[in-house]
Structures are given as structure tokens and as C-alpha cells.
N, C-alpha and C positions, 0 to 999 in steps of 0.2 A: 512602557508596558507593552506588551506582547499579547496580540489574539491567534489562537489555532482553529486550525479547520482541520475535518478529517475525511479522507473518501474511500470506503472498499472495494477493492480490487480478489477480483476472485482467482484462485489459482488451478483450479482445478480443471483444466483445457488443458490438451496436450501434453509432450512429454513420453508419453509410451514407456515402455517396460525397461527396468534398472538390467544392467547386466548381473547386480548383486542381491535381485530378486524385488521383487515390488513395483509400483507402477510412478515411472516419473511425471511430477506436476511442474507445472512452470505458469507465471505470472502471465494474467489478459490485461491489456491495455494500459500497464503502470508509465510506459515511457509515456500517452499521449495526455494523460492524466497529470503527470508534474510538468508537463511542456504546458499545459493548460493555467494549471494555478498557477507557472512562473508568470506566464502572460498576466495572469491578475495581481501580481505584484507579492504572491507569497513563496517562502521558502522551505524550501522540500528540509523536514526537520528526523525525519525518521517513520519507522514504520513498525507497529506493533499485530502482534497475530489476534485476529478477530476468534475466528471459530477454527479448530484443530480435531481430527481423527484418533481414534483411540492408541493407533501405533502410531500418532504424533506428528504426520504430516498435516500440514495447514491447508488449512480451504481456503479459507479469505484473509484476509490484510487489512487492518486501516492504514494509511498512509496518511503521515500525521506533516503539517504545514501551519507555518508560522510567518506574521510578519508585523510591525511595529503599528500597535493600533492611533488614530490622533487619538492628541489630549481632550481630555471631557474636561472642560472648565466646572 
């Protein structure tokens, strides 16, 4: 059996202005965040969109992490 953990990562830092109009976002702290959960033994399983802006750029992230829980006798 398999337990997940989730943690949010926000994206709204940085990025600056799109050449094709709008403002580029880009992800804070995702790489030291699944460097962290590898360290505690879970695996980086995917990552779903928390909260989105109405023209559909994403603000946050969960970043979703998985690993084989022990058996419960």
C-alpha cells in the first residue's frame, strides 16, 4: 500500500514579461523541496495545480509524493 504527501510550491516569483504578451511565472523552491522528500525516502509522483488565475496561469502547485507505507498488522 502506498501513502502520499503533498507540499505547495508557489509560482508566482519571477519570470518577467512573455515576448507574446503577459507576465512570465516560474516555480520557487520545487527542486529543494523533492531533494528534501527524496532524502525522507518518498518519490516525487507528480504535481497538480493548487490555485489558477482567471487567464489560467497557476499560482501554486501541490507537488504530490509517494512511498510504500509498512504493513499495519
Amino acid at each position: 500500500m502506498l501513502e502520499y504527501a503533498f507540499e505547495t510550491v508557489d509560482c508566482t516569483g519571477g519570470g518577467g514579461y512573455s515576448l507574446f504578451g503577459g507576465i512570465g511565472l516560474e516555480t520557487i523552491d520545487h527542486r529543494e523541496i523533492i531533494q528534501k522528500m527524496a532524502g525522507e525516502g518518498w518519490r516525487y509522483a507528480g504535481s497538480i495545480p493548487r490555485t489558477q488565475r482567471a487567464g489560467g496561469f497557476i499560482e501554486t502547485l501541490d507537488l504530490v509524493f509517494e512511498r510504500e507505507c509498512p504493513d499495519i498488522p
